[in-house]
mmCIF entry with sequence, helices, sheets and N, C-alpha, C, O atoms, coordinates in Angstrom:
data_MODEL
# 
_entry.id   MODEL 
# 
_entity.id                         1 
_entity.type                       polymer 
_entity.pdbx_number_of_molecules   1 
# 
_entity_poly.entity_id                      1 
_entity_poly.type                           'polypeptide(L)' 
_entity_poly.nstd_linkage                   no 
_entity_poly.nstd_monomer                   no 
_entity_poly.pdbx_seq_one_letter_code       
;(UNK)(UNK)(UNK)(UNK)(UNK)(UNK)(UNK)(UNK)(UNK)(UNK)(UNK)(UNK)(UNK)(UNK)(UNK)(UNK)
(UNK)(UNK)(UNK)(UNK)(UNK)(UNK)(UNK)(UNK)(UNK)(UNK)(UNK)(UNK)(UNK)(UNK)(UNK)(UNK)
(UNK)(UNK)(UNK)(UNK)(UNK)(UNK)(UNK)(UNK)(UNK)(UNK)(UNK)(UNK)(UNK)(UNK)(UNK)(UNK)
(UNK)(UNK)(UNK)(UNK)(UNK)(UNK)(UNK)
;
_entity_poly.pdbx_seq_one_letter_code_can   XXXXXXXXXXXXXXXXXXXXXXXXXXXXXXXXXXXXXXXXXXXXXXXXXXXXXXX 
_entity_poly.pdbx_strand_id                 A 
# 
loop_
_entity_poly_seq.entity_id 
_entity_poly_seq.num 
_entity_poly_seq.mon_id 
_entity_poly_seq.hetero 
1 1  UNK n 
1 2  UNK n 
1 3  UNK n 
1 4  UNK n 
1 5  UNK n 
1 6  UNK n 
1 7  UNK n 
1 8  UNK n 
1 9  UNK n 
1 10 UNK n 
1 11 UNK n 
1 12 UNK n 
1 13 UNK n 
1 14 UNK n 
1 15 UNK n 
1 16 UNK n 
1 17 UNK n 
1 18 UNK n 
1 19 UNK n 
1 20 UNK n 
1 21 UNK n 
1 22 UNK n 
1 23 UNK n 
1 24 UNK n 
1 25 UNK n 
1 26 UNK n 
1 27 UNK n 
1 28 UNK n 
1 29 UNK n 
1 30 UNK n 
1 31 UNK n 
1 32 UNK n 
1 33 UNK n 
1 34 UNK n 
1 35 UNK n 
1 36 UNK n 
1 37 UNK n 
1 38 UNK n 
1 39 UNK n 
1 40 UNK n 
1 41 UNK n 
1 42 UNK n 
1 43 UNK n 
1 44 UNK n 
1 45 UNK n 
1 46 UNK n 
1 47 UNK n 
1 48 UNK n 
1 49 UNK n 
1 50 UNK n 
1 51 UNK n 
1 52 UNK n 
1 53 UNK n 
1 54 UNK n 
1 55 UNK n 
# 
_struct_asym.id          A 
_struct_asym.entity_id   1 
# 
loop_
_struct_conf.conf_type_id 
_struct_conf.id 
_struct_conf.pdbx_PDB_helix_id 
_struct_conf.beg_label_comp_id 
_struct_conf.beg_label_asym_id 
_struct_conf.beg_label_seq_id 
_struct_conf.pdbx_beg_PDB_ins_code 
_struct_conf.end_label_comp_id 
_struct_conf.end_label_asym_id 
_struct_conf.end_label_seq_id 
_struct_conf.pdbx_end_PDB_ins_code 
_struct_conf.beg_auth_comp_id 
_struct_conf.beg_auth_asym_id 
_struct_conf.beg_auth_seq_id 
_struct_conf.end_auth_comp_id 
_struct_conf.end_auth_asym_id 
_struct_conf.end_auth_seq_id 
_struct_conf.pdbx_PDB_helix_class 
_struct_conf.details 
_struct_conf.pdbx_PDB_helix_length 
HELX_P HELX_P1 AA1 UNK A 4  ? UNK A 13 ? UNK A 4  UNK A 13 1 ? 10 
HELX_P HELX_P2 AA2 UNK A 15 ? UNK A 25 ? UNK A 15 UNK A 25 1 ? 11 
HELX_P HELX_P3 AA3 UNK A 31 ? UNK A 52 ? UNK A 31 UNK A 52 1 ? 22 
# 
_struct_conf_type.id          HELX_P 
_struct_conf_type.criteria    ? 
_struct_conf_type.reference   ? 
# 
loop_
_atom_site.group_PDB 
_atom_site.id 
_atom_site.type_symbol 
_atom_site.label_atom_id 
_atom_site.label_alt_id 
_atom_site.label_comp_id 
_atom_site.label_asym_id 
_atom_site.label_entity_id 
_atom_site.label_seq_id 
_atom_site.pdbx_PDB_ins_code 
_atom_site.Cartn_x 
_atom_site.Cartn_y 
_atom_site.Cartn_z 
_atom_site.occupancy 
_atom_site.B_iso_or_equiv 
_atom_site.pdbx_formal_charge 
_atom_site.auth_seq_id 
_atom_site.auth_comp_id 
_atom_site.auth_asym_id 
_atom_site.auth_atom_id 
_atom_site.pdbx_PDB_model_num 
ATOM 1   N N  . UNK A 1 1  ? -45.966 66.570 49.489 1.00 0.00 ? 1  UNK A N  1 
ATOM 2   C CA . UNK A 1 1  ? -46.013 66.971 48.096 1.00 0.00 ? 1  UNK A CA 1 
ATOM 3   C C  . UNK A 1 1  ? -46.357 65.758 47.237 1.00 0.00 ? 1  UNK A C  1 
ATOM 4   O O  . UNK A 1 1  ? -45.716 64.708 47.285 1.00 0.00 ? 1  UNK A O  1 
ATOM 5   N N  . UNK A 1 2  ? -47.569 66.000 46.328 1.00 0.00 ? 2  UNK A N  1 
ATOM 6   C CA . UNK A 1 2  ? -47.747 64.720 45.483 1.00 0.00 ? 2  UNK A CA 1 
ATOM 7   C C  . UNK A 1 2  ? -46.493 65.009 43.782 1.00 0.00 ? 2  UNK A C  1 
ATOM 8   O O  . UNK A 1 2  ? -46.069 66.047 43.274 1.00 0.00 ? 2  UNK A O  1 
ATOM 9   N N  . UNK A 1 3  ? -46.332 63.772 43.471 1.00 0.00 ? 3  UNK A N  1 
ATOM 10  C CA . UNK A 1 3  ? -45.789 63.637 42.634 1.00 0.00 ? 3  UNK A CA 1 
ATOM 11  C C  . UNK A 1 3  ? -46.358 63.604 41.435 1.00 0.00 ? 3  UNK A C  1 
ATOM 12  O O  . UNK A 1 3  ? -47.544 63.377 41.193 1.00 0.00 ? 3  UNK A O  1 
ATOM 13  N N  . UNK A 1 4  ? -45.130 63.931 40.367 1.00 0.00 ? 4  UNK A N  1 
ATOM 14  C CA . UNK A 1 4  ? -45.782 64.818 38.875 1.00 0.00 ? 4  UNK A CA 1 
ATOM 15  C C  . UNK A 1 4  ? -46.773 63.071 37.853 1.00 0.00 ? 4  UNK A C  1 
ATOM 16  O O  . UNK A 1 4  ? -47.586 63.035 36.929 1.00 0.00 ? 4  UNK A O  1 
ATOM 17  N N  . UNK A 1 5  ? -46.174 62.086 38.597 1.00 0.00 ? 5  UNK A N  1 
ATOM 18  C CA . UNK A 1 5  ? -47.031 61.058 37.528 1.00 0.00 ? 5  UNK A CA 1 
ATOM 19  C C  . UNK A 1 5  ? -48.172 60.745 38.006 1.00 0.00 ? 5  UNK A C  1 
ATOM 20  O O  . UNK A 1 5  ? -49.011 60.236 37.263 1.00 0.00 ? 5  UNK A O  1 
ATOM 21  N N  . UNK A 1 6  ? -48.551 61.084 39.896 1.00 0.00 ? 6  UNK A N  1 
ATOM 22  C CA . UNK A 1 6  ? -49.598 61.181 40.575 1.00 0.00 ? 6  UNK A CA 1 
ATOM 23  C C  . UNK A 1 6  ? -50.772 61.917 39.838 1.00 0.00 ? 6  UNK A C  1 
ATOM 24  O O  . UNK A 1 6  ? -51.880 61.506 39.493 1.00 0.00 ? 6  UNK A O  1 
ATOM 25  N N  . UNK A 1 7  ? -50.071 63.330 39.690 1.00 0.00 ? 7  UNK A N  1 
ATOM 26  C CA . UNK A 1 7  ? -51.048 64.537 39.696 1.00 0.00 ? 7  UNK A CA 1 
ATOM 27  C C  . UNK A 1 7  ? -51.694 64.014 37.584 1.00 0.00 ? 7  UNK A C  1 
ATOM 28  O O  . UNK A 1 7  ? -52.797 63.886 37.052 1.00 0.00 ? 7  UNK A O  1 
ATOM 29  N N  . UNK A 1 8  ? -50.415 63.903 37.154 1.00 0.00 ? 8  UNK A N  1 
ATOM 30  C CA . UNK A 1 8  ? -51.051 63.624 35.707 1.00 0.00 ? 8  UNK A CA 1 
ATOM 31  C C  . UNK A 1 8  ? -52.118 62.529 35.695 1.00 0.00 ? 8  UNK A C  1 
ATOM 32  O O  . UNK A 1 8  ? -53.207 62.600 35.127 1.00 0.00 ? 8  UNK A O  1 
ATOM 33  N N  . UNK A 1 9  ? -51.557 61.336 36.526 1.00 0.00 ? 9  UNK A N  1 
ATOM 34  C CA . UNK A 1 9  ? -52.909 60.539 36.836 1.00 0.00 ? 9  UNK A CA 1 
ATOM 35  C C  . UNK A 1 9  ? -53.969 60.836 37.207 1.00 0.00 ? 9  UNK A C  1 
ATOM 36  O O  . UNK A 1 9  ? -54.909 60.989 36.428 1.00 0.00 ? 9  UNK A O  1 
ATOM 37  N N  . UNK A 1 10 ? -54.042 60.957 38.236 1.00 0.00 ? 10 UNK A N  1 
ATOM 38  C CA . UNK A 1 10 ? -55.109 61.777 38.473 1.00 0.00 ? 10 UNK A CA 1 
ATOM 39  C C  . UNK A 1 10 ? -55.980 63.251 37.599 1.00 0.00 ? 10 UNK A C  1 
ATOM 40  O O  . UNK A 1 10 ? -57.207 63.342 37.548 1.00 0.00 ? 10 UNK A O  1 
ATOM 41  N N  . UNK A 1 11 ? -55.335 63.938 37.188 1.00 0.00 ? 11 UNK A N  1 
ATOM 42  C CA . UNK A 1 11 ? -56.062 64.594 36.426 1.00 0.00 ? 11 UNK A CA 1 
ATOM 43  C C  . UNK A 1 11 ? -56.405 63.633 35.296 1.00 0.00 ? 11 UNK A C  1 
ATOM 44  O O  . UNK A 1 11 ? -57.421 63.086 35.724 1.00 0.00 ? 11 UNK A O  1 
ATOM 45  N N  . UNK A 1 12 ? -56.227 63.280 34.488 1.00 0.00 ? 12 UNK A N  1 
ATOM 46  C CA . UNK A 1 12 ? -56.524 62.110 33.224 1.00 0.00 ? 12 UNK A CA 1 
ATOM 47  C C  . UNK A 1 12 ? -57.761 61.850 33.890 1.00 0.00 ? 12 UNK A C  1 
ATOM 48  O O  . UNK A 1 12 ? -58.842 62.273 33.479 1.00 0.00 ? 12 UNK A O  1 
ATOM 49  N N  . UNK A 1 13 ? -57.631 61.258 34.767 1.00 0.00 ? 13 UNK A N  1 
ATOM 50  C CA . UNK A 1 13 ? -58.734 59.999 34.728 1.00 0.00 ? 13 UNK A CA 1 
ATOM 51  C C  . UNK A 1 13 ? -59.896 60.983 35.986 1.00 0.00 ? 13 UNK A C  1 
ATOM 52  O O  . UNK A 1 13 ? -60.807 60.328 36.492 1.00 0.00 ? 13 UNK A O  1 
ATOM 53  N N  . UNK A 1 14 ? -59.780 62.204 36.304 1.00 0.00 ? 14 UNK A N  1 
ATOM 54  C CA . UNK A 1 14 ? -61.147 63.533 36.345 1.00 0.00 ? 14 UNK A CA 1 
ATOM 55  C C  . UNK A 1 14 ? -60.884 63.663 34.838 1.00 0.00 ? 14 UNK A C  1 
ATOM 56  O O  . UNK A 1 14 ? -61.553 62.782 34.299 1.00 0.00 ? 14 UNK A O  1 
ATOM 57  N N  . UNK A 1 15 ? -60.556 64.006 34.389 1.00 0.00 ? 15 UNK A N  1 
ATOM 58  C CA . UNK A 1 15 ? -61.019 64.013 33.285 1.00 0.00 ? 15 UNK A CA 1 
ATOM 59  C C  . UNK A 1 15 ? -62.058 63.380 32.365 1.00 0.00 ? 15 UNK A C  1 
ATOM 60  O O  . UNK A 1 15 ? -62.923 64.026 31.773 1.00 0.00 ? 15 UNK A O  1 
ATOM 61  N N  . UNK A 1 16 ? -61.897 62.064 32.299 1.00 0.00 ? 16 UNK A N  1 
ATOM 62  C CA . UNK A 1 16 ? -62.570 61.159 32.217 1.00 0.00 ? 16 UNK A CA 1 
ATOM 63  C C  . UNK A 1 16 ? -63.996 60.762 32.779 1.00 0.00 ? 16 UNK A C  1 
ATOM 64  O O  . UNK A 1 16 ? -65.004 60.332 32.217 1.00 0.00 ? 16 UNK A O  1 
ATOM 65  N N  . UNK A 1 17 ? -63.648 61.128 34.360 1.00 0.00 ? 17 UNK A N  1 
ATOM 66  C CA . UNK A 1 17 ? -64.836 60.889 34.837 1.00 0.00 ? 17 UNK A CA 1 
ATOM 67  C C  . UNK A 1 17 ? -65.956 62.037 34.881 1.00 0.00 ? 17 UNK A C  1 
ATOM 68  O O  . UNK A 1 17 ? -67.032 62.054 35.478 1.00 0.00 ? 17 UNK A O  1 
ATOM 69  N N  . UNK A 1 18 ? -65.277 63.103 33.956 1.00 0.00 ? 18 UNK A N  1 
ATOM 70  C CA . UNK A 1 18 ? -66.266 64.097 34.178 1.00 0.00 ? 18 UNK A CA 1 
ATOM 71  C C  . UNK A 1 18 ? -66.806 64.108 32.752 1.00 0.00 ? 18 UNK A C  1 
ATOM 72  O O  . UNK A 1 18 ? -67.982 64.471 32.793 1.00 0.00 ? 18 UNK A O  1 
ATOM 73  N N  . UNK A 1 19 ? -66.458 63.885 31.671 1.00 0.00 ? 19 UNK A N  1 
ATOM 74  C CA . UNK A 1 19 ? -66.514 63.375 30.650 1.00 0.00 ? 19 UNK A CA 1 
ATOM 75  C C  . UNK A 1 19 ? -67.837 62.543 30.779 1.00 0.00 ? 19 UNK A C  1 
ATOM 76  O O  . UNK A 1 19 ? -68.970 62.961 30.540 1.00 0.00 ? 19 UNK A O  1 
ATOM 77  N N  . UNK A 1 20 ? -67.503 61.356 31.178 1.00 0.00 ? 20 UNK A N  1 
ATOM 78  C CA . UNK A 1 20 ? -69.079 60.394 31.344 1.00 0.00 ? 20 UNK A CA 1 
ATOM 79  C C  . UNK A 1 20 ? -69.976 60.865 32.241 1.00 0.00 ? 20 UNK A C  1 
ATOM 80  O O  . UNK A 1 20 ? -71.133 60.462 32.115 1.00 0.00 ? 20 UNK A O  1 
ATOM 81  N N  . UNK A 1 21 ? -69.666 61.792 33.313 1.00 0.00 ? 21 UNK A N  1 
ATOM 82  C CA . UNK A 1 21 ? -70.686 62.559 33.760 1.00 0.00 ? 21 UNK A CA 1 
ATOM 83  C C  . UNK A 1 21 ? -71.394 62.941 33.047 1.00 0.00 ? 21 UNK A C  1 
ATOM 84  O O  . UNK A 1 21 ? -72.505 62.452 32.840 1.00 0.00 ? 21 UNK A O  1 
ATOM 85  N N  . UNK A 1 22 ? -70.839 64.083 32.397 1.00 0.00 ? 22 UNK A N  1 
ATOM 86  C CA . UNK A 1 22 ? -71.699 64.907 30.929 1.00 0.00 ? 22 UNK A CA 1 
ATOM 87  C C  . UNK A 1 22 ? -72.457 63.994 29.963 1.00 0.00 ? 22 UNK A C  1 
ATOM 88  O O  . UNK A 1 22 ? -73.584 64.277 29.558 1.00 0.00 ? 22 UNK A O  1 
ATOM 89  N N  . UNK A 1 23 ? -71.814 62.921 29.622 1.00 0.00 ? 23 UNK A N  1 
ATOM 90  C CA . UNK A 1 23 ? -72.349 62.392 28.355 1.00 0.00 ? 23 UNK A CA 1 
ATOM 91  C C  . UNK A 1 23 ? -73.675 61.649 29.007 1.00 0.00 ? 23 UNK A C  1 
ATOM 92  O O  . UNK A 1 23 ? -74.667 61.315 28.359 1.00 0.00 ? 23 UNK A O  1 
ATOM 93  N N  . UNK A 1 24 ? -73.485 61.467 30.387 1.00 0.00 ? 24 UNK A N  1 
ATOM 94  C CA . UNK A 1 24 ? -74.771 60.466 31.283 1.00 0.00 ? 24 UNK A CA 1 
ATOM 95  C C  . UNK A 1 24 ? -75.846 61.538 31.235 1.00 0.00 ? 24 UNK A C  1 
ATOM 96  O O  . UNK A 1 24 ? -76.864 61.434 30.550 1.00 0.00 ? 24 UNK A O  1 
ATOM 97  N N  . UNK A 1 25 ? -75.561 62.548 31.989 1.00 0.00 ? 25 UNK A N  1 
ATOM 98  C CA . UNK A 1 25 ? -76.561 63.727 31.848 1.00 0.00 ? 25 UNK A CA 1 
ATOM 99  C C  . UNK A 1 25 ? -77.288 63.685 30.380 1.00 0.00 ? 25 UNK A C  1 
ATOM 100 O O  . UNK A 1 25 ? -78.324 63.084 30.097 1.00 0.00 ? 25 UNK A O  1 
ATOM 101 N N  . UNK A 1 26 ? -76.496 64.458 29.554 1.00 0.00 ? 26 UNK A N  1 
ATOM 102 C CA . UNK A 1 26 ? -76.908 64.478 28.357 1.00 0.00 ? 26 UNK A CA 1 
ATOM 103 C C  . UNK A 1 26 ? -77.929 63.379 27.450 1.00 0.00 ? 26 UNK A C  1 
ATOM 104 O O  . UNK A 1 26 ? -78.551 63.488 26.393 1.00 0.00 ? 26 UNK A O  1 
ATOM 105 N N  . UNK A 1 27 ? -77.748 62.308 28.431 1.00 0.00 ? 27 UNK A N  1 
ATOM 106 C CA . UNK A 1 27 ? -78.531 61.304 27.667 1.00 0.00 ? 27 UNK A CA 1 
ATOM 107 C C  . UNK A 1 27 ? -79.465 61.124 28.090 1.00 0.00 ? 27 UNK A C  1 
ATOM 108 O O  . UNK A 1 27 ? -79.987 60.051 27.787 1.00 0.00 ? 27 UNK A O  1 
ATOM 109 N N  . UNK A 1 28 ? -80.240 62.080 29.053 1.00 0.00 ? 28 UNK A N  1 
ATOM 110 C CA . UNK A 1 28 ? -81.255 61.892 30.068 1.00 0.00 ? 28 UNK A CA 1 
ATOM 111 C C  . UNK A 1 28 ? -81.273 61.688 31.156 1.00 0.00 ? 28 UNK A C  1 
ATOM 112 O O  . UNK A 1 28 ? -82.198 62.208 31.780 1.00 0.00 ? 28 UNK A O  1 
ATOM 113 N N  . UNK A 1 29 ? -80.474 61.011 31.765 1.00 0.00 ? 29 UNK A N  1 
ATOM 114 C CA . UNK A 1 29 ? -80.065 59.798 32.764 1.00 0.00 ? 29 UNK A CA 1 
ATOM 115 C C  . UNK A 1 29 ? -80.108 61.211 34.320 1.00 0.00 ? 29 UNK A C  1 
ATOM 116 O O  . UNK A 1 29 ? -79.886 62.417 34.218 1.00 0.00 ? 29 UNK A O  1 
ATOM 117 N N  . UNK A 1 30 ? -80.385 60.602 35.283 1.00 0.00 ? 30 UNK A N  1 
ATOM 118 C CA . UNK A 1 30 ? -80.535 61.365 36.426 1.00 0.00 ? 30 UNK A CA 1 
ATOM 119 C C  . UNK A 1 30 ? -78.943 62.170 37.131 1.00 0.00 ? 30 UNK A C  1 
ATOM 120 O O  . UNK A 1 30 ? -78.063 61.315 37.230 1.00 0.00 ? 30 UNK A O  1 
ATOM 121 N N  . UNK A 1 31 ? -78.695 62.918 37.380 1.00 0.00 ? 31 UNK A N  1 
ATOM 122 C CA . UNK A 1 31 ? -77.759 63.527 37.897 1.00 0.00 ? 31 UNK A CA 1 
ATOM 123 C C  . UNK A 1 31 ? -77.068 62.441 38.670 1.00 0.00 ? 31 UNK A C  1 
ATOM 124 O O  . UNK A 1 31 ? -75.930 62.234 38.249 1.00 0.00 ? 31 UNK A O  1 
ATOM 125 N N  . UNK A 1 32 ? -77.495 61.563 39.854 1.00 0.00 ? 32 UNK A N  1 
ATOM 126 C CA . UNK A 1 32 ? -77.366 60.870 40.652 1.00 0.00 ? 32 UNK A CA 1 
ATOM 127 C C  . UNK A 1 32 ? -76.880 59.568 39.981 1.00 0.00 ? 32 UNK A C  1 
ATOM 128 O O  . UNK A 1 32 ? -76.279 58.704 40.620 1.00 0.00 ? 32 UNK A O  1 
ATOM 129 N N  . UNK A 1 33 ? -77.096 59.486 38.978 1.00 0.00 ? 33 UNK A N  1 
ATOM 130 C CA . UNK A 1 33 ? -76.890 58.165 37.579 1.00 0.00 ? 33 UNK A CA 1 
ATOM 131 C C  . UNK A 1 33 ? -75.691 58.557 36.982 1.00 0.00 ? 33 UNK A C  1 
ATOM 132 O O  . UNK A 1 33 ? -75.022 57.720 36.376 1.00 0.00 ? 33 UNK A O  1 
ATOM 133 N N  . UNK A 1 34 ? -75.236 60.024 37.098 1.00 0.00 ? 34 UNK A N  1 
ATOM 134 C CA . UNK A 1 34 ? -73.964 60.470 36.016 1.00 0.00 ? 34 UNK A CA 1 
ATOM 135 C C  . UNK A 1 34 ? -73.207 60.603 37.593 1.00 0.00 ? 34 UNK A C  1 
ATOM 136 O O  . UNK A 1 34 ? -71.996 60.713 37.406 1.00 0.00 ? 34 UNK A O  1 
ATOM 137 N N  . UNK A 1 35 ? -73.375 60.615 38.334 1.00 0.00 ? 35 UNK A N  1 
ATOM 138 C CA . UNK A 1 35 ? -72.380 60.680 39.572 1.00 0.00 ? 35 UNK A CA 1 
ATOM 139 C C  . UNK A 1 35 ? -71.689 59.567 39.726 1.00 0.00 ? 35 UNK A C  1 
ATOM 140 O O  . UNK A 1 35 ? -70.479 59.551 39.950 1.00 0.00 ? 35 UNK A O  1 
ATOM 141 N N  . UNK A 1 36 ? -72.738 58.107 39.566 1.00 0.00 ? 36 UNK A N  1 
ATOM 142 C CA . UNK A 1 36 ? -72.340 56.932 39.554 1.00 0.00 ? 36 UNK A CA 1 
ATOM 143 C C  . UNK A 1 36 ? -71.315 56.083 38.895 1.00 0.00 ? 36 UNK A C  1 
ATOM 144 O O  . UNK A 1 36 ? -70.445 55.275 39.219 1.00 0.00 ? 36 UNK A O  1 
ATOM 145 N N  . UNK A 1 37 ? -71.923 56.755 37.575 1.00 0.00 ? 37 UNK A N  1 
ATOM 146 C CA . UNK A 1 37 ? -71.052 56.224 36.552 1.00 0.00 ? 37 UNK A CA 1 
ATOM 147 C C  . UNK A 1 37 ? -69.813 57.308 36.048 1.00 0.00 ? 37 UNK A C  1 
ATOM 148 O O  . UNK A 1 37 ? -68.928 56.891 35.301 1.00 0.00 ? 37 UNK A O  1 
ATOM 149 N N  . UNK A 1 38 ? -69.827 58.847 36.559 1.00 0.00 ? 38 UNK A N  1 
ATOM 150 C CA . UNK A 1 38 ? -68.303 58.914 36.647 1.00 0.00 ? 38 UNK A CA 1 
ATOM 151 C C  . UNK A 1 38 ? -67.352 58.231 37.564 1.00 0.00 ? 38 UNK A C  1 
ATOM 152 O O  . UNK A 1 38 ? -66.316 57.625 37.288 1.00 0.00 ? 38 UNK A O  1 
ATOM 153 N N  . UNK A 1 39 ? -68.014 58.494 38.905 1.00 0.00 ? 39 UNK A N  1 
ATOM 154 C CA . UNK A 1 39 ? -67.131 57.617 39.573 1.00 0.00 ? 39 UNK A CA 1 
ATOM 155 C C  . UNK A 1 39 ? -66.547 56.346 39.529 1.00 0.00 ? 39 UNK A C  1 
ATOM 156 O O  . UNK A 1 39 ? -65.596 55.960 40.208 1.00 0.00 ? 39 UNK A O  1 
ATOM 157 N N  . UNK A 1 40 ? -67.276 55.619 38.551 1.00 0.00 ? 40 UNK A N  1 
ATOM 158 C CA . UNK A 1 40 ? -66.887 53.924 37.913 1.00 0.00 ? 40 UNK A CA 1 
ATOM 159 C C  . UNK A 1 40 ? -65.834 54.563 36.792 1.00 0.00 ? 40 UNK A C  1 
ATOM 160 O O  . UNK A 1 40 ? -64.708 54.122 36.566 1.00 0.00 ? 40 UNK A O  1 
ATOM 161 N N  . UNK A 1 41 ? -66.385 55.565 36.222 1.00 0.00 ? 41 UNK A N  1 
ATOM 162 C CA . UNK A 1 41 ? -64.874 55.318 35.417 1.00 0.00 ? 41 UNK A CA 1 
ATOM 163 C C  . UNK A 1 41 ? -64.039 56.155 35.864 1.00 0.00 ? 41 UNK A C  1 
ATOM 164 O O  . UNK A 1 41 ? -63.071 55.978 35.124 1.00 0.00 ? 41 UNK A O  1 
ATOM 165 N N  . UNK A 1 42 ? -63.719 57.096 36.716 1.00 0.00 ? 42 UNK A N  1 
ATOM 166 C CA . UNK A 1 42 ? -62.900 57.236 37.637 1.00 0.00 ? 42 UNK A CA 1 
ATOM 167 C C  . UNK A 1 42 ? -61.835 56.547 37.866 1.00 0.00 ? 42 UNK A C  1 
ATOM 168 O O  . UNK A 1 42 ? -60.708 56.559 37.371 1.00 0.00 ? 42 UNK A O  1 
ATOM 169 N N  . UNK A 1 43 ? -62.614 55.605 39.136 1.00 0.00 ? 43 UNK A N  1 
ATOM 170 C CA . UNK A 1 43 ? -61.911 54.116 39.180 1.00 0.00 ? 43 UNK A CA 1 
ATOM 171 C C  . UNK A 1 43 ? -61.653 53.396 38.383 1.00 0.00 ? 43 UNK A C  1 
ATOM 172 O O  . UNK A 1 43 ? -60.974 52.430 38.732 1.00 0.00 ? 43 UNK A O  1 
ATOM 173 N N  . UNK A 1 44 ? -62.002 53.491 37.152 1.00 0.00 ? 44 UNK A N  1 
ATOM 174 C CA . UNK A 1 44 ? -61.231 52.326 35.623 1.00 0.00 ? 44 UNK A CA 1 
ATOM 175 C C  . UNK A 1 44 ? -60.055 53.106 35.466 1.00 0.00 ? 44 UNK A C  1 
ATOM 176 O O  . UNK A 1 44 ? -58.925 52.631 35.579 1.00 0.00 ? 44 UNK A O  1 
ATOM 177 N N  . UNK A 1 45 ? -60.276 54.190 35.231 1.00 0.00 ? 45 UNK A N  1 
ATOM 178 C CA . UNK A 1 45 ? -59.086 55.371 34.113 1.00 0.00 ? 45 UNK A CA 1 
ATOM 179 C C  . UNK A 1 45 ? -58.008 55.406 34.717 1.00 0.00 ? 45 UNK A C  1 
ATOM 180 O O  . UNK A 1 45 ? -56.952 55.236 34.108 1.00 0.00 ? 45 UNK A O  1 
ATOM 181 N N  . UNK A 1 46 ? -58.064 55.691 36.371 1.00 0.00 ? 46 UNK A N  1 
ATOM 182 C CA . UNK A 1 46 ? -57.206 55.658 37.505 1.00 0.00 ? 46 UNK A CA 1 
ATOM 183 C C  . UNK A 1 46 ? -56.431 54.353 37.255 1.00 0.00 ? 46 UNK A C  1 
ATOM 184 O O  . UNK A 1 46 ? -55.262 54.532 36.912 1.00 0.00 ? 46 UNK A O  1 
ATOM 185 N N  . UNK A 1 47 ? -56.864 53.001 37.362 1.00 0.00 ? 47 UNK A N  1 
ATOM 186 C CA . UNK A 1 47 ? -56.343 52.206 37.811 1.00 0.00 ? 47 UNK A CA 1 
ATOM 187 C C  . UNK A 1 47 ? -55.772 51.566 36.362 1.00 0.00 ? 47 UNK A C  1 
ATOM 188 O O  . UNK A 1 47 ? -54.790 50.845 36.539 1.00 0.00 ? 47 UNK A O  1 
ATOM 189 N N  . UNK A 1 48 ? -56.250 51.711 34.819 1.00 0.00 ? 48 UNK A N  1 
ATOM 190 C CA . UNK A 1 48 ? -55.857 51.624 33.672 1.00 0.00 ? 48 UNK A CA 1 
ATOM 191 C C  . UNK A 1 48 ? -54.209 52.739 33.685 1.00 0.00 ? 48 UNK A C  1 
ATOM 192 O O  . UNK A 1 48 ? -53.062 52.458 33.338 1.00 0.00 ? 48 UNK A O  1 
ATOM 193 N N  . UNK A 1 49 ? -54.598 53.567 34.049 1.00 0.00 ? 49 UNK A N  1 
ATOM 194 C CA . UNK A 1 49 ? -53.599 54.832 33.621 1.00 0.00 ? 49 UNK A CA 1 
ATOM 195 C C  . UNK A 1 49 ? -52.433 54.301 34.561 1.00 0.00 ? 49 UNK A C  1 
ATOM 196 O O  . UNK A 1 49 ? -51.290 54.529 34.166 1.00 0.00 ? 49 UNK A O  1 
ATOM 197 N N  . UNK A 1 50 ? -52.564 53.741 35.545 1.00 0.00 ? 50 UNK A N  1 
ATOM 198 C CA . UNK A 1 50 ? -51.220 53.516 36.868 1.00 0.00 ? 50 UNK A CA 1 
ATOM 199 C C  . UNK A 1 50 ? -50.784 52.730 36.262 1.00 0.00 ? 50 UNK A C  1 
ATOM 200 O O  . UNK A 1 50 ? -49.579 52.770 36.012 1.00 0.00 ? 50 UNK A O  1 
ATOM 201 N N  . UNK A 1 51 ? -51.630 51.648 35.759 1.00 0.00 ? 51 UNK A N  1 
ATOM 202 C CA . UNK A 1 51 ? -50.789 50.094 34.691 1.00 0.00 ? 51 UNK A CA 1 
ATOM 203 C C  . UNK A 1 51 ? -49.901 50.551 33.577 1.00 0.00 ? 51 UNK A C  1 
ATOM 204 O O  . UNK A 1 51 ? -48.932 49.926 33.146 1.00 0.00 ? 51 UNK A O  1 
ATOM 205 N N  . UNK A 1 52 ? -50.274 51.541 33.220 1.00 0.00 ? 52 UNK A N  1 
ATOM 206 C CA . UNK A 1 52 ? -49.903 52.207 31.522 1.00 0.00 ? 52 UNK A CA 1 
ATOM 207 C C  . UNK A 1 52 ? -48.983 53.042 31.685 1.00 0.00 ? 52 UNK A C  1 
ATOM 208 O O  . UNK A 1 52 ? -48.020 52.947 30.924 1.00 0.00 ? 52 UNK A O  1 
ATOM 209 N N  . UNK A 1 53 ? -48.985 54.102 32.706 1.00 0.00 ? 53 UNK A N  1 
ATOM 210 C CA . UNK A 1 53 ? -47.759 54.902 32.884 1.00 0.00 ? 53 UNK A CA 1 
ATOM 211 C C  . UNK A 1 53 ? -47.052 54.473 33.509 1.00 0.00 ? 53 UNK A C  1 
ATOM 212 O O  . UNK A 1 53 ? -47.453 54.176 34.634 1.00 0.00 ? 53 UNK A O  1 
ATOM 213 N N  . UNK A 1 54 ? -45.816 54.228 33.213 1.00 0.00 ? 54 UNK A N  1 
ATOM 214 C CA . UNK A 1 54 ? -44.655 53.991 33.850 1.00 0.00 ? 54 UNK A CA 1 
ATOM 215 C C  . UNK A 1 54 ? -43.910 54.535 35.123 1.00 0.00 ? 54 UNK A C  1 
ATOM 216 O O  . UNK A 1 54 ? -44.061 55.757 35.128 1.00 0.00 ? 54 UNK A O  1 
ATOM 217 N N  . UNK A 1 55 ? -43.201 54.145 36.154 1.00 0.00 ? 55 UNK A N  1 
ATOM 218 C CA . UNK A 1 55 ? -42.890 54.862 37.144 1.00 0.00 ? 55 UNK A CA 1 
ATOM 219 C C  . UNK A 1 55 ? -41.311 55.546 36.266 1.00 0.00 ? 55 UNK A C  1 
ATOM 220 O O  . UNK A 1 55 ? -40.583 56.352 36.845 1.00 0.00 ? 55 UNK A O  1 
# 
């Protein structure tokens, strides 16, 4: 069973990364270009959000 500050993490930061997906798309940028750069902020939001929320 994952835990409730896991799952909020994690959702936040899909959130996020789907977020700059869209906005990459939207700006022209290749599908394969918004994959990239959600997944970079993915990995920021994730690893920002673990520092920031408290256990």
């Amino acid at each position: 069973m994952i835990g409730l500050r896991f799952a909020v993490i994690f959702l936040a930061a899909l959130l996020v990364a789907v977020g700059v997906g869209a906005l990459t798309v939207a700006d022209g940028s290749s599908l394969a270009a918004a994959v990239i750069a959600g997944g970079a902020a993915f990995a920021g939001a994730f690893l920002f959000l673990d520092k920031v929320i408290g256990d």
